[in-house]
Each structure stands twice: as C-alpha cells, then as structure tokens.
N, C-alpha and C positions, 0 to 999 in steps of 0.2 A: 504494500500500500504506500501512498505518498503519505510519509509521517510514521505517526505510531498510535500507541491505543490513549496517551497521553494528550495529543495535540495532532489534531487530521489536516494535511495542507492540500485538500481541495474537496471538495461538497460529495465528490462520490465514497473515498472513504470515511469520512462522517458518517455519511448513511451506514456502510455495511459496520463502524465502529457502534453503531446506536443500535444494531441488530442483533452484534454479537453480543453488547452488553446487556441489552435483554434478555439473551437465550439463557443465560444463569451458568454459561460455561467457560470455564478455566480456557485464555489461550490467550497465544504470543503473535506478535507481529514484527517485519521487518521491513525498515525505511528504504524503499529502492531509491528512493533519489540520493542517498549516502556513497551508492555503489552503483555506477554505467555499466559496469561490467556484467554484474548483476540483474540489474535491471534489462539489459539486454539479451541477454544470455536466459533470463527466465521465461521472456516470451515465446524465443526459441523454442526452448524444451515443452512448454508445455503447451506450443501452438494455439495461444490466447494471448491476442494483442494488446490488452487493456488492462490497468490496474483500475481497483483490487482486486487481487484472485486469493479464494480463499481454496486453504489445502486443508485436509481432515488425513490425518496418519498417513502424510506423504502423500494422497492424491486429490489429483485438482478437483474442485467441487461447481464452480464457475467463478464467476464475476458478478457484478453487484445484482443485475436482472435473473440473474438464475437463484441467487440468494433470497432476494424480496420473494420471486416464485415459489420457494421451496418454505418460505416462511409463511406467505400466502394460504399456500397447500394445507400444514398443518407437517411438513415432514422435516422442516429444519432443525428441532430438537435432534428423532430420530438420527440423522447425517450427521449434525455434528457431533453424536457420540460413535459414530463410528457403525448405528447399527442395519446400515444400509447400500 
C-alpha cells in the first residue's frame, strides 16, 4: 500500500486501511513507495497493476474493488483468516 496502517498516502489505501481495521484482524502492511524496486517488482509477480493488494498467507487476494466485494459479500472475514 502507499503508507502504512498508521498514516495512508492516498484515499485508496485509507479505504482498504478502514476495512481491514474493521475486520477485527491482526495484520501488517508494507510502504511500496519506500522501495521502487519493490514496488515494481511486486506488480510483476503478482500481475496486479494497482496498489493496495492485499495478501492473506502469501497469496494475493485483490485490490481494493475485490476487497469492498468480498466484504460486501459477507466472505471477507472468512479470507482473511485464511478459511477460503
């Protein structure tokens, strides 16, 4: 994400900050604007253009439209503990 779960430096990871701190689950984030290398190299691998991508136990889950959907749903609990 741009930022951290501290302080979000642009409106789309706000939102998925405000989503995760709802869900009532423990988790970490990492500042891609600290790291180009990083930052670029993670779009790559995970062939998702866009921050924030949220990971669940190493795999990608989406980005912020998949997130709101899956919270929508009623299944973002389930994901992010891993049971899906």
């Amino acid at each position: 994400m741009k930022g951290n779960k501290e302080v979000a430096k642009c409106g789309f990871s706000r939102q998925i900050i405000e989503l995760m701190n709802g869900s009532g689950v423990d988790y970490d984030t990492f500042d891609i604007l600290q790291d180009e290398e990083v930052r670029q190299g993670l779009k790559t691998y995970s062939n998702w253009p866009t921050y924030p991508q949220l990971y669940v136990k190493g795999e990608l889950i989406g980005g912020l439209d998949i997130v709101k959907e899956l919270k929508e749903s009623g299944d973002l609990q389930s994901v992010l503990k891993g049971e899906n």
